[in-house]
PyMOL Python script that loads the backbone (N, CA, C, O; Angstrom):
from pymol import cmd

cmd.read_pdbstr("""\
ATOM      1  N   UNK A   1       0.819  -1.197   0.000  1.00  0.00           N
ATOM      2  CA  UNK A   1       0.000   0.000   0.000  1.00  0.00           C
ATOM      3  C   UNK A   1       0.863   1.261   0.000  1.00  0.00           C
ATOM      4  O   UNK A   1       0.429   2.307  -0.482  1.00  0.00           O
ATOM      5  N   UNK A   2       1.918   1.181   0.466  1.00  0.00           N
ATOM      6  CA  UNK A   2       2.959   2.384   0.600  1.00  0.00           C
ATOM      7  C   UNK A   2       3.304   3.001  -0.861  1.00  0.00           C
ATOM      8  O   UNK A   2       3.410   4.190  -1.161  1.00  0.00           O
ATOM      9  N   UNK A   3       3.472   1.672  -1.815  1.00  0.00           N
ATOM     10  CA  UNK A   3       4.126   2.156  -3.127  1.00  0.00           C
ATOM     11  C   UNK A   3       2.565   2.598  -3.804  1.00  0.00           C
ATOM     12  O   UNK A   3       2.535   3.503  -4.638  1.00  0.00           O
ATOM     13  N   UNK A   4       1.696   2.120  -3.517  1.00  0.00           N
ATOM     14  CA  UNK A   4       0.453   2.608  -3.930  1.00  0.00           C
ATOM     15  C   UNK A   4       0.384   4.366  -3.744  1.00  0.00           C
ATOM     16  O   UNK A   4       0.068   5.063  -4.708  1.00  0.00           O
ATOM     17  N   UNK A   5       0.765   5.059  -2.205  1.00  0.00           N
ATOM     18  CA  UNK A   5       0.452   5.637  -2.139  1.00  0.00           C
ATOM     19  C   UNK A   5       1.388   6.794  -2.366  1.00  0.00           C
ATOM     20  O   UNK A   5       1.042   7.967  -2.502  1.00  0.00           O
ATOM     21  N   UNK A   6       2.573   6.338  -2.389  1.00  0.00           N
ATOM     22  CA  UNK A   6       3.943   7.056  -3.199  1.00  0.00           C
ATOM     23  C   UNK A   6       3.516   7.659  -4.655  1.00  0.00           C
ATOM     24  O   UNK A   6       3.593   8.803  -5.102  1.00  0.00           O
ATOM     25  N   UNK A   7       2.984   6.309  -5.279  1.00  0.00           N
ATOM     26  CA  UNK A   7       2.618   6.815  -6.739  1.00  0.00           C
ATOM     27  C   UNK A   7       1.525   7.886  -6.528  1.00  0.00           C
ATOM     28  O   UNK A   7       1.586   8.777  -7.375  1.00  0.00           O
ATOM     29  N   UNK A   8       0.527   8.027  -5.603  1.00  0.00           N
ATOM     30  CA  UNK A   8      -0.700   8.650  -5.835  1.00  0.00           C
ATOM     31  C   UNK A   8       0.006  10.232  -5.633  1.00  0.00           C
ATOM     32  O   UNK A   8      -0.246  11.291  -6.208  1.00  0.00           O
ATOM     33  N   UNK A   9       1.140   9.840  -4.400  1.00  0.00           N
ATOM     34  CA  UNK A   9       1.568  11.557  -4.248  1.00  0.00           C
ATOM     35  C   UNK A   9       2.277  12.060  -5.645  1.00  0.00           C
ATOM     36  O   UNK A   9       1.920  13.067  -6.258  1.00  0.00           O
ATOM     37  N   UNK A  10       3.482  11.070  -6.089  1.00  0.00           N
ATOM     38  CA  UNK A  10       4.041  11.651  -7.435  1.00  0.00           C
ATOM     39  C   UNK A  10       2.440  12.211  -8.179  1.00  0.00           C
ATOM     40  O   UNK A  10       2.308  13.421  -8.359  1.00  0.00           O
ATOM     41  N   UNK A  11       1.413  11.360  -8.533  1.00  0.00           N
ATOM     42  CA  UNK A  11       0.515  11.455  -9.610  1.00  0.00           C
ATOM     43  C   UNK A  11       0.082  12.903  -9.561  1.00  0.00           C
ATOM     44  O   UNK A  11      -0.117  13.650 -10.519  1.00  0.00           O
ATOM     45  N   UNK A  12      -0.046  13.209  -8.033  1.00  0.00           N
ATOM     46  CA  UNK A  12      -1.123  14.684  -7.538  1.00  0.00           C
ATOM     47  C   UNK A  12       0.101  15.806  -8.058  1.00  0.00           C
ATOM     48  O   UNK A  12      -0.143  16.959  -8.412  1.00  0.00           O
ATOM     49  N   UNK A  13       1.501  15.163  -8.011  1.00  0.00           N
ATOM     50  CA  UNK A  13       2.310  16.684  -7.933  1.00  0.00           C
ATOM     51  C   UNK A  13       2.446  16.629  -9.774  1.00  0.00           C
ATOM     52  O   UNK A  13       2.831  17.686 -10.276  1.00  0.00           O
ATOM     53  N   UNK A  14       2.250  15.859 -10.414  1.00  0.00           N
ATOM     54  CA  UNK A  14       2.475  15.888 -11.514  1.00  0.00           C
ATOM     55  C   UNK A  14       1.843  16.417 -12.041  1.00  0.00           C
ATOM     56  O   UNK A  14       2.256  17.375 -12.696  1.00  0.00           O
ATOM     57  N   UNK A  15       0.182  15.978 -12.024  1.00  0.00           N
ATOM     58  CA  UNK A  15      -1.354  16.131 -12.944  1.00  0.00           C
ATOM     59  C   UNK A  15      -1.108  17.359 -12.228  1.00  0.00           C
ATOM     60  O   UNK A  15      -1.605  18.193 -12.985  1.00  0.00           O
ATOM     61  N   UNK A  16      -0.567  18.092 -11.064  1.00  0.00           N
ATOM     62  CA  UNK A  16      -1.397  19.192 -10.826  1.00  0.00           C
ATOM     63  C   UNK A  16      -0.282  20.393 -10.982  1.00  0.00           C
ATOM     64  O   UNK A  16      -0.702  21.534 -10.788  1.00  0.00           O
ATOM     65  N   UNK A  17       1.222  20.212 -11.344  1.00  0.00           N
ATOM     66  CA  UNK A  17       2.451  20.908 -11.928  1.00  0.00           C
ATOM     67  C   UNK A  17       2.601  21.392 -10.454  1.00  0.00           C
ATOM     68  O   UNK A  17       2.960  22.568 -10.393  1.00  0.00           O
ATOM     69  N   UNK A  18       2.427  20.815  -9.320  1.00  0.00           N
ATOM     70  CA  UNK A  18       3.106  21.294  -8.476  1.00  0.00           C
ATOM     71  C   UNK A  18       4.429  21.166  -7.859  1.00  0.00           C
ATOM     72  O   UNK A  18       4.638  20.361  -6.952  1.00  0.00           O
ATOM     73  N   UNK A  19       5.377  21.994  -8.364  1.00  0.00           N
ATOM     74  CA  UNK A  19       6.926  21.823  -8.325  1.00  0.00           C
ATOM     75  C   UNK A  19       7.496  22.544  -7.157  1.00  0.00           C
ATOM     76  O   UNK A  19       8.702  22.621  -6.920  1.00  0.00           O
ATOM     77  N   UNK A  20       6.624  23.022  -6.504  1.00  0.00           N
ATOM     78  CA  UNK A  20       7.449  23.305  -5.062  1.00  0.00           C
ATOM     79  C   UNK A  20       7.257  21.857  -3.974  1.00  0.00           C
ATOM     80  O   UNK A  20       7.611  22.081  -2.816  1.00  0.00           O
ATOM     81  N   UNK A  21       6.819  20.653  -4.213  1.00  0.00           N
ATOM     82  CA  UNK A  21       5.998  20.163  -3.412  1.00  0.00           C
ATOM     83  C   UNK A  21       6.562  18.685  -3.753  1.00  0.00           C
ATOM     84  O   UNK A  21       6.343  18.272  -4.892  1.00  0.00           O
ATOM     85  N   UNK A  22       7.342  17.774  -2.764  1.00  0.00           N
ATOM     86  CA  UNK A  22       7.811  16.541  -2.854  1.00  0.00           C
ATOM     87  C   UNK A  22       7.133  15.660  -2.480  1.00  0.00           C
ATOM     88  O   UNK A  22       6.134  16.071  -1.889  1.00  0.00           O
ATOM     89  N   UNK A  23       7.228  14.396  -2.564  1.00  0.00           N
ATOM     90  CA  UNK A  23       6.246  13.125  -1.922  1.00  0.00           C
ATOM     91  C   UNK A  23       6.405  12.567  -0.357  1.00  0.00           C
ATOM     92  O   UNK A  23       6.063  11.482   0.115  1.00  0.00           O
ATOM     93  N   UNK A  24       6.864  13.378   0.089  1.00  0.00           N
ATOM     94  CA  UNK A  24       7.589  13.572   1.646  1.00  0.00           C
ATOM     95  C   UNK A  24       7.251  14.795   2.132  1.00  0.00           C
ATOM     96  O   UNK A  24       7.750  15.127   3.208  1.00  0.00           O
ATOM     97  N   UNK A  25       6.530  15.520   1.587  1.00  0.00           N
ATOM     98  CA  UNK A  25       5.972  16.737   1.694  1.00  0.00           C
ATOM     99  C   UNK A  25       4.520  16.867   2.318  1.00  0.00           C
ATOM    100  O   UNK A  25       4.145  17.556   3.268  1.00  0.00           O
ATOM    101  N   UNK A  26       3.774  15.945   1.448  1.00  0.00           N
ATOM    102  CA  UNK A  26       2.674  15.166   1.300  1.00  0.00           C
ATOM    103  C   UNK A  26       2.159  14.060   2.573  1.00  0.00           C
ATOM    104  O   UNK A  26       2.299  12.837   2.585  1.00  0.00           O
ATOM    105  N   UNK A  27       1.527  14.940   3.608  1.00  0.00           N
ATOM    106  CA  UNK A  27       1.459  13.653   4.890  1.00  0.00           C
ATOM    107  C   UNK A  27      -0.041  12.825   4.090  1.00  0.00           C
ATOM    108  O   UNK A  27      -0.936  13.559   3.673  1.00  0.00           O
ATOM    109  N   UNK A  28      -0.161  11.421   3.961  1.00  0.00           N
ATOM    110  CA  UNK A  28      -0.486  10.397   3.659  1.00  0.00           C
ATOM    111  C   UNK A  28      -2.230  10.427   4.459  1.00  0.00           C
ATOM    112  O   UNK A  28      -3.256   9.960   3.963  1.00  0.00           O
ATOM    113  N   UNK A  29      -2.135  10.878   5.319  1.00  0.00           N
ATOM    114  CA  UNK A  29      -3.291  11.181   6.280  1.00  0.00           C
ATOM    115  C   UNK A  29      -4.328  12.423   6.654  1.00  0.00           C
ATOM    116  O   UNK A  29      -5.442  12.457   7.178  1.00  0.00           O
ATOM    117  N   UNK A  30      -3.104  13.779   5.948  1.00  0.00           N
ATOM    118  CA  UNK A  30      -4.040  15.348   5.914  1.00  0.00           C
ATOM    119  C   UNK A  30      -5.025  15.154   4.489  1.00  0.00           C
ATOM    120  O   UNK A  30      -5.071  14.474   3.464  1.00  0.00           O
ATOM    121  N   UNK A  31      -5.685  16.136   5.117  1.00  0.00           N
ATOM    122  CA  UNK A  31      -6.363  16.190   4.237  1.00  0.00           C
ATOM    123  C   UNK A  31      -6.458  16.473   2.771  1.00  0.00           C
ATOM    124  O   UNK A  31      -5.653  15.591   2.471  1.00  0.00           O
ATOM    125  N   UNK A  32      -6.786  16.983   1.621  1.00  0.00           N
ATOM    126  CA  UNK A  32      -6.297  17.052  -0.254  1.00  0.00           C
ATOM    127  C   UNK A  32      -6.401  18.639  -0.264  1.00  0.00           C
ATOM    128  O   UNK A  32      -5.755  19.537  -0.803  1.00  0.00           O
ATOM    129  N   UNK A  33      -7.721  18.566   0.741  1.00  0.00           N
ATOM    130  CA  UNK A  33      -8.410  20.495   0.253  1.00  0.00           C
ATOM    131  C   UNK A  33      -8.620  20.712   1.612  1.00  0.00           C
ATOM    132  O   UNK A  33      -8.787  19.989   2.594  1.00  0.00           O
ATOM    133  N   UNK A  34      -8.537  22.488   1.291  1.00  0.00           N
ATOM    134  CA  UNK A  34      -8.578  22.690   2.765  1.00  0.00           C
ATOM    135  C   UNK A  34      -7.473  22.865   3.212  1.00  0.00           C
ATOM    136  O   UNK A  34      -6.467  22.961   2.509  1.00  0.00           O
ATOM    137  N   UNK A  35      -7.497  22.951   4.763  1.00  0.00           N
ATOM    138  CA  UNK A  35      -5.809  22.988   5.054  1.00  0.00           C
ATOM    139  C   UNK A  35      -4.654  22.377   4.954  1.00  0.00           C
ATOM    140  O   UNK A  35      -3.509  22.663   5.302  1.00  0.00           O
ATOM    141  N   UNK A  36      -5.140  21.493   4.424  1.00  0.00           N
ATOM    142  CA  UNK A  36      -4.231  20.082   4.200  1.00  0.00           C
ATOM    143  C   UNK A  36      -3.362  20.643   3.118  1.00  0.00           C
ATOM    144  O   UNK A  36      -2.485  21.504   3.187  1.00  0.00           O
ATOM    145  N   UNK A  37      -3.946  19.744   1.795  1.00  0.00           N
ATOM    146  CA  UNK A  37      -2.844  20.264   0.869  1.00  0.00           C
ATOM    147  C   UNK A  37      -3.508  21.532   0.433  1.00  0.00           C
ATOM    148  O   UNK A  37      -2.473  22.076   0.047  1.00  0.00           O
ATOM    149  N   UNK A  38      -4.071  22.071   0.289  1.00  0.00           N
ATOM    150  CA  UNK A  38      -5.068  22.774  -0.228  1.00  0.00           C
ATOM    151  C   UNK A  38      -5.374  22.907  -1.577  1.00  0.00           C
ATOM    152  O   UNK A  38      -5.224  23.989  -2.143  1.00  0.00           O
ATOM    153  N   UNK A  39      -5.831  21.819  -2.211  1.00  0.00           N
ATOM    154  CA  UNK A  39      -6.393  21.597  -3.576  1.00  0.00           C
ATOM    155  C   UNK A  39      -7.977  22.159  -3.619  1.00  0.00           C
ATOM    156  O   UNK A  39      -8.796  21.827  -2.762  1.00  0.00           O
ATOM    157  N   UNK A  40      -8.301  23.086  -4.776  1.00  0.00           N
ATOM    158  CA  UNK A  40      -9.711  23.121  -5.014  1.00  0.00           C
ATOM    159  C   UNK A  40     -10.646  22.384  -5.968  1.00  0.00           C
ATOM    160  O   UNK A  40      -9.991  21.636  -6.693  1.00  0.00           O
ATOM    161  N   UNK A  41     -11.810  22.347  -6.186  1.00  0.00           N
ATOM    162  CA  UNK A  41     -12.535  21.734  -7.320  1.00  0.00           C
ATOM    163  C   UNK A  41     -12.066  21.575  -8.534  1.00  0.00           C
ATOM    164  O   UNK A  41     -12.637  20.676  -9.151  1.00  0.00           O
ATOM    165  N   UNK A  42     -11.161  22.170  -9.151  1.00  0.00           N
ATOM    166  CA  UNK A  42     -10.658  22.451 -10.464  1.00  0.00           C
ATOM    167  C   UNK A  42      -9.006  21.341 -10.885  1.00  0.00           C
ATOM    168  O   UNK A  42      -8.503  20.767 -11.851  1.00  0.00           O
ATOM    169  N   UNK A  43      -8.692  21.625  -9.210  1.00  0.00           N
ATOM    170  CA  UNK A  43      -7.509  20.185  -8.627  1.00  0.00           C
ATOM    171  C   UNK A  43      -7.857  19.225  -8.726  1.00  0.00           C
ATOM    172  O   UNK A  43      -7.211  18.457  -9.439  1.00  0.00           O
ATOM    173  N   UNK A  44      -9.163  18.726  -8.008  1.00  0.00           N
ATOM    174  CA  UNK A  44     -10.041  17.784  -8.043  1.00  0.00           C
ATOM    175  C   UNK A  44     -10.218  16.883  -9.794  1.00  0.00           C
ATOM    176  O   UNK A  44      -9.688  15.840 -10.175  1.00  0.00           O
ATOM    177  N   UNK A  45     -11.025  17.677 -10.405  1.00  0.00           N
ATOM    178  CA  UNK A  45     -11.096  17.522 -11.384  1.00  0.00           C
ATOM    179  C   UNK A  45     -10.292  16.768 -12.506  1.00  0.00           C
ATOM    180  O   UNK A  45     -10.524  15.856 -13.300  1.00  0.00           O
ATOM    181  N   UNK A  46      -9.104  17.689 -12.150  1.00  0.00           N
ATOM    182  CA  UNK A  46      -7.796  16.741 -12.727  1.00  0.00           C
ATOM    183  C   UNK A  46      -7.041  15.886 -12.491  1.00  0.00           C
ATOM    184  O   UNK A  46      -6.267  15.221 -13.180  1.00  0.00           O
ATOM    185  N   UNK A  47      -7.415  15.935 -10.960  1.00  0.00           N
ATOM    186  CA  UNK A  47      -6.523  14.984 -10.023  1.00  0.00           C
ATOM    187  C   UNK A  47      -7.466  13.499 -10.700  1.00  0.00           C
ATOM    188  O   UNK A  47      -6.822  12.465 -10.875  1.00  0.00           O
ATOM    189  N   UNK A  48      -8.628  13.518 -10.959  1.00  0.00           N
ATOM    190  CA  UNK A  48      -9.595  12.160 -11.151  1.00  0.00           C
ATOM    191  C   UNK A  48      -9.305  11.839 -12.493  1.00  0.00           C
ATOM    192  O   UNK A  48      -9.271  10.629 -12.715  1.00  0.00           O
ATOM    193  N   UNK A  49      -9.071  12.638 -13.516  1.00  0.00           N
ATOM    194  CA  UNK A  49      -8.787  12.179 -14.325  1.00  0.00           C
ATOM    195  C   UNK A  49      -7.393  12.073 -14.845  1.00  0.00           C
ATOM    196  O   UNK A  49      -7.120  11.705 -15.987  1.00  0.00           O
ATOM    197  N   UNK A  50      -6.762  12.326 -14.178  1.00  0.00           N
ATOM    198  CA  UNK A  50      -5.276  11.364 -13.814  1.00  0.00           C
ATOM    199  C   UNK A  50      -5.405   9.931 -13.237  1.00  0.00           C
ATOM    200  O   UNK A  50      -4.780   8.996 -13.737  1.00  0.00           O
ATOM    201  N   UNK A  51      -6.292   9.768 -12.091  1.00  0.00           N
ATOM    202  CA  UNK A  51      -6.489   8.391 -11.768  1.00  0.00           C
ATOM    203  C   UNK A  51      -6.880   7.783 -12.469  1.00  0.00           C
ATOM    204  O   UNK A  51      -6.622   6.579 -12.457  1.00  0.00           O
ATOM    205  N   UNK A  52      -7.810   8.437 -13.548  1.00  0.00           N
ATOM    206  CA  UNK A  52      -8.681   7.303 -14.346  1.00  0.00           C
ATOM    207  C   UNK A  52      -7.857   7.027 -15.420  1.00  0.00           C
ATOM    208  O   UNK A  52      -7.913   5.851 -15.780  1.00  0.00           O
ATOM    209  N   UNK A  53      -7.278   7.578 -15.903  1.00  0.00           N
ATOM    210  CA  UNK A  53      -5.831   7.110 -17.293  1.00  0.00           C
ATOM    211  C   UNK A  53      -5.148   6.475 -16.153  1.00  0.00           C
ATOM    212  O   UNK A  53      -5.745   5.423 -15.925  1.00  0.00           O
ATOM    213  N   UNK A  54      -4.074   6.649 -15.254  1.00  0.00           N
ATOM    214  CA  UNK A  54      -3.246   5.934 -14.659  1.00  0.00           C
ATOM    215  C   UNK A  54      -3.452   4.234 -14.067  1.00  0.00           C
ATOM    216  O   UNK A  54      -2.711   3.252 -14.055  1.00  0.00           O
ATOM    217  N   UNK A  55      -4.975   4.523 -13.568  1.00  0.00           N
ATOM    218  CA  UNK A  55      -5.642   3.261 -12.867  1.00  0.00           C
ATOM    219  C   UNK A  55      -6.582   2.419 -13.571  1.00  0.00           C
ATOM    220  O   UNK A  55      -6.892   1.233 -13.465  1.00  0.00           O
ATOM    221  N   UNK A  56      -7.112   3.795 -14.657  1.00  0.00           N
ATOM    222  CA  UNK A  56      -8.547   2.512 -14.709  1.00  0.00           C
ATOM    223  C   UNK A  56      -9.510   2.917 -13.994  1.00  0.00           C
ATOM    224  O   UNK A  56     -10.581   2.372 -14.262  1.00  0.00           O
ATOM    225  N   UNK A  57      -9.528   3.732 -13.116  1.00  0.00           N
ATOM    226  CA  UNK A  57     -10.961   3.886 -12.007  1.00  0.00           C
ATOM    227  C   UNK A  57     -11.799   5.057 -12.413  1.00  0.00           C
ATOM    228  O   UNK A  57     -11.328   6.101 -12.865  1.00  0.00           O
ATOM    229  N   UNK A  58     -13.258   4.786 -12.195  1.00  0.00           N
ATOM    230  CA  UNK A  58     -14.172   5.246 -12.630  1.00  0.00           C
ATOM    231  C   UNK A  58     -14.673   6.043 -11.198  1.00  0.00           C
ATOM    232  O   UNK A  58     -14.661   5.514 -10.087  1.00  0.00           O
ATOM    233  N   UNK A  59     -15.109   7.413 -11.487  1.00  0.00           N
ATOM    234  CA  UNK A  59     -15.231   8.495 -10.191  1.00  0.00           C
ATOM    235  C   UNK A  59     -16.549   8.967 -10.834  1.00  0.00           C
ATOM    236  O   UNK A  59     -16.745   9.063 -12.046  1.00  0.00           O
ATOM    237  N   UNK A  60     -17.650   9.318  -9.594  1.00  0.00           N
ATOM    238  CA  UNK A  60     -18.990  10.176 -10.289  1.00  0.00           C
ATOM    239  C   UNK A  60     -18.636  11.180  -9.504  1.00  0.00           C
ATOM    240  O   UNK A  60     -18.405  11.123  -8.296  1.00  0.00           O
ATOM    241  N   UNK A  61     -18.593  12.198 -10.276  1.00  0.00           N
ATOM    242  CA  UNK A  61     -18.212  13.786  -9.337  1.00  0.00           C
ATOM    243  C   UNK A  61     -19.369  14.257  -8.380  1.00  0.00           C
ATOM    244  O   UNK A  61     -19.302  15.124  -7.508  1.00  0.00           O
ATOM    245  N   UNK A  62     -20.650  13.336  -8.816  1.00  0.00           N
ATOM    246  CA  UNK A  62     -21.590  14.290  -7.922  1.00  0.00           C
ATOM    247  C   UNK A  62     -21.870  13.299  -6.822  1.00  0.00           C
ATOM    248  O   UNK A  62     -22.906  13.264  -6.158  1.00  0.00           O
ATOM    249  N   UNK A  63     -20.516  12.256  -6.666  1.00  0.00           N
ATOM    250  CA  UNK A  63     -20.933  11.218  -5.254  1.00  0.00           C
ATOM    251  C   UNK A  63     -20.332  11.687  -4.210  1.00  0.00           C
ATOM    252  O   UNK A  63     -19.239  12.240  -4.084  1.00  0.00           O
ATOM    253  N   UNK A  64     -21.542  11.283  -3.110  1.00  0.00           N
ATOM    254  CA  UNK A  64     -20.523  11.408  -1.924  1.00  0.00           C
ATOM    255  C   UNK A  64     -19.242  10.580  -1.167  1.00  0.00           C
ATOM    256  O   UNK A  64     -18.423  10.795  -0.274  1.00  0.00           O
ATOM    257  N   UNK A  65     -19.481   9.871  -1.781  1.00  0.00           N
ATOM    258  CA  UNK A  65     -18.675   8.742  -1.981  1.00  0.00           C
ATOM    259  C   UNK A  65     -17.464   8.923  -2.472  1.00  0.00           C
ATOM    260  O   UNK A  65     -16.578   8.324  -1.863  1.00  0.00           O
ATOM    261  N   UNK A  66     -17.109   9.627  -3.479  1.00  0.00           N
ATOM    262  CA  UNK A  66     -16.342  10.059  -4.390  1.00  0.00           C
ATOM    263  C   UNK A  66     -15.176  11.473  -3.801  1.00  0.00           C
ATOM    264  O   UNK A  66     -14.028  11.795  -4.106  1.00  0.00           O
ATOM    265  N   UNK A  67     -16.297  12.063  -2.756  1.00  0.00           N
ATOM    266  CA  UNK A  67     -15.745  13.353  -1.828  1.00  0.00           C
ATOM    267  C   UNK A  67     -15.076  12.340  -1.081  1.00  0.00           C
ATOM    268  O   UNK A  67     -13.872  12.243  -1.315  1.00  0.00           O
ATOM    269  N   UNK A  68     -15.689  11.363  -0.024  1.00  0.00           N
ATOM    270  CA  UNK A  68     -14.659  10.519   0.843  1.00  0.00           C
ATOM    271  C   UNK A  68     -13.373   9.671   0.124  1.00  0.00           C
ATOM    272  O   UNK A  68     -12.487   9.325   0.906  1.00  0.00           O
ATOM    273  N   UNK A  69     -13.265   9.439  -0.800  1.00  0.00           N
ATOM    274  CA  UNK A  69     -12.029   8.807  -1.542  1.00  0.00           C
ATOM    275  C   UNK A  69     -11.156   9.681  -1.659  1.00  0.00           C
ATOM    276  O   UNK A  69      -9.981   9.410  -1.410  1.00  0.00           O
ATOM    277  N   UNK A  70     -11.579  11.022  -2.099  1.00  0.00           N
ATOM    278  CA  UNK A  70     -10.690  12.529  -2.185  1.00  0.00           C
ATOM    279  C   UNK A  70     -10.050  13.041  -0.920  1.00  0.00           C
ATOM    280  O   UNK A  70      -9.165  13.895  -0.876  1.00  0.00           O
ATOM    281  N   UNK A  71     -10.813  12.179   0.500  1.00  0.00           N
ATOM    282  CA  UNK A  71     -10.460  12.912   1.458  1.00  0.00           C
ATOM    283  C   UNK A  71      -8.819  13.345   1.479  1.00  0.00           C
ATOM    284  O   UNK A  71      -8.353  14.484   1.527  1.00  0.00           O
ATOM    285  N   UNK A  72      -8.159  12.147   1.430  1.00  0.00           N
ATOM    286  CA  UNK A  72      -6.341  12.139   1.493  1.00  0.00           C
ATOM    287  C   UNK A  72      -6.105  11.217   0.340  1.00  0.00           C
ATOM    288  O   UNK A  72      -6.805  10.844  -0.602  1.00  0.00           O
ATOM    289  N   UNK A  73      -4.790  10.959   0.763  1.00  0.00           N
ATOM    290  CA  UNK A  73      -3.853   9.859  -0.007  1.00  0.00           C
ATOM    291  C   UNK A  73      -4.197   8.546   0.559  1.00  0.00           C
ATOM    292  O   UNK A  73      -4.316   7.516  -0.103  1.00  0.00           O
ATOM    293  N   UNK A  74      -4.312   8.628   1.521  1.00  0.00           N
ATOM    294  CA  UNK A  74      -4.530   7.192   2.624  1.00  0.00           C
ATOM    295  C   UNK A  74      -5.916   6.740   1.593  1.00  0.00           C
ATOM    296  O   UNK A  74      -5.702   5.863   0.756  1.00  0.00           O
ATOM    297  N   UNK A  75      -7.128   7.270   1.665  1.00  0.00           N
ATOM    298  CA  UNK A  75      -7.958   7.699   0.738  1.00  0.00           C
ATOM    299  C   UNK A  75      -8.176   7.147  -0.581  1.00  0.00           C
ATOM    300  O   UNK A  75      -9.022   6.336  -0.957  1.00  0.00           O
ATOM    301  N   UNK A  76      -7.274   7.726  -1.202  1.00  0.00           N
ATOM    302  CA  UNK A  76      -7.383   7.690  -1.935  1.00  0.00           C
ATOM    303  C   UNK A  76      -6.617   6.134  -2.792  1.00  0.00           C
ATOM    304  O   UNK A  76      -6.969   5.805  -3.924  1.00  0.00           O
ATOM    305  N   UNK A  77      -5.794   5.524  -2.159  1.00  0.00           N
ATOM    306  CA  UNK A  77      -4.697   4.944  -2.325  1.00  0.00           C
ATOM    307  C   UNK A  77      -5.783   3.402  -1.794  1.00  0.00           C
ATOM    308  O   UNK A  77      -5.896   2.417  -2.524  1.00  0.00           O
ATOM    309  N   UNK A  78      -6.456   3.526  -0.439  1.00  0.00           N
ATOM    310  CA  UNK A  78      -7.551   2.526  -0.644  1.00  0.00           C
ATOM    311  C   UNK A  78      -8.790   2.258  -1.474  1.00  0.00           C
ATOM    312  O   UNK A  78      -9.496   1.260  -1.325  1.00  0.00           O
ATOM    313  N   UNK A  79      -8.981   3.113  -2.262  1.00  0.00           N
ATOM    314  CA  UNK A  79      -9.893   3.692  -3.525  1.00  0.00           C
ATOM    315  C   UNK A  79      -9.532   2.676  -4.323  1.00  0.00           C
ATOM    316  O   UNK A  79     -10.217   1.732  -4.717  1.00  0.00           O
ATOM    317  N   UNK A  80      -8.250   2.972  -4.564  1.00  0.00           N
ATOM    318  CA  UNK A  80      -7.324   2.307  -5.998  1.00  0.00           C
ATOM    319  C   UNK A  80      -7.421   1.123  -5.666  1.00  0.00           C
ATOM    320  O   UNK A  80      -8.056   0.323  -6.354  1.00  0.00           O
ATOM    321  N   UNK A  81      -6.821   0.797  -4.573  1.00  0.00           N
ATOM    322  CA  UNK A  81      -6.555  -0.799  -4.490  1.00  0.00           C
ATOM    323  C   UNK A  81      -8.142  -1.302  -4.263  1.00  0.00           C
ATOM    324  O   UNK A  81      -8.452  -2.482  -4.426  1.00  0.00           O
ATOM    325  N   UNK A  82      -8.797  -0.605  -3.996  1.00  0.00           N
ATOM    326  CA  UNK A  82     -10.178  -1.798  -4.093  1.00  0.00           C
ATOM    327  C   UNK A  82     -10.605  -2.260  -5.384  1.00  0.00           C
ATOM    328  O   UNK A  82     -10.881  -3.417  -5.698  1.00  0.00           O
ATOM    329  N   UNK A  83     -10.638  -0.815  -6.381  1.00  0.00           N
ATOM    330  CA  UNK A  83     -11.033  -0.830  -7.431  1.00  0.00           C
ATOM    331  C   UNK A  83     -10.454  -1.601  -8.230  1.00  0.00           C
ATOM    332  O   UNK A  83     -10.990  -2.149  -9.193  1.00  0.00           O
ATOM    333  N   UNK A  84      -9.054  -1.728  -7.814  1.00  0.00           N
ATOM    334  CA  UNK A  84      -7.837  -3.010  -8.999  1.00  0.00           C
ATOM    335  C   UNK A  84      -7.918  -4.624  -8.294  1.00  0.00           C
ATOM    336  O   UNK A  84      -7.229  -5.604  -8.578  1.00  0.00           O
ATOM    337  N   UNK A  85      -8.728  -4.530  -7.550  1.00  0.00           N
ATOM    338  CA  UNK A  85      -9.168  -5.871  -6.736  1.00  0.00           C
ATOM    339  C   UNK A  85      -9.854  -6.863  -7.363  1.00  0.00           C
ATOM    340  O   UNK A  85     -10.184  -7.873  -6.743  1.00  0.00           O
TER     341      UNK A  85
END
""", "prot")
cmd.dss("prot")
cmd.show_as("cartoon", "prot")
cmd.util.cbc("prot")
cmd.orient("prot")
């Protein structure tokens, strides 16, 4: 799950050109938006469709379901692995 969630941090700093910002940077457990990393809807957006070319996984933007997978990396990283299950 670690390398799962390594890749998800590279994926977020990539899809989202954030170059001040390392994968050790990235606590695994804060939150995406908000104070955490502070990604907005528009982050969001791209951040999912990075997962969905990278993974394969299918996201409905208007689930709530879909907000709890976004919460973190931890998150998000159990998202993936269910979905590749």
């Amino acid at each position: 799950m670690q390398s799962l969630e390594l890749e998800i941090k590279q994926l977020i700093i990539s899809s989202l050109s954030l170059e001040d910002v390392a994968p050790d940077d990235i606590d695994a457990a804060a939150p995406l938006f908000g104070d955490g990393l502070g990604l907005d809807s528009i982050d969001a957006l791209e951040l999912g469709l990075a997962l969905q070319k990278r993974y394969g996984v299918t996201l409905s933007a208007d689930s709530q379901e879909t907000r709890q997978h976004f919460a973190s990396v931890d998150a998000l990283a159990r998202f993936v692995s269910a979905q590749q299950a």
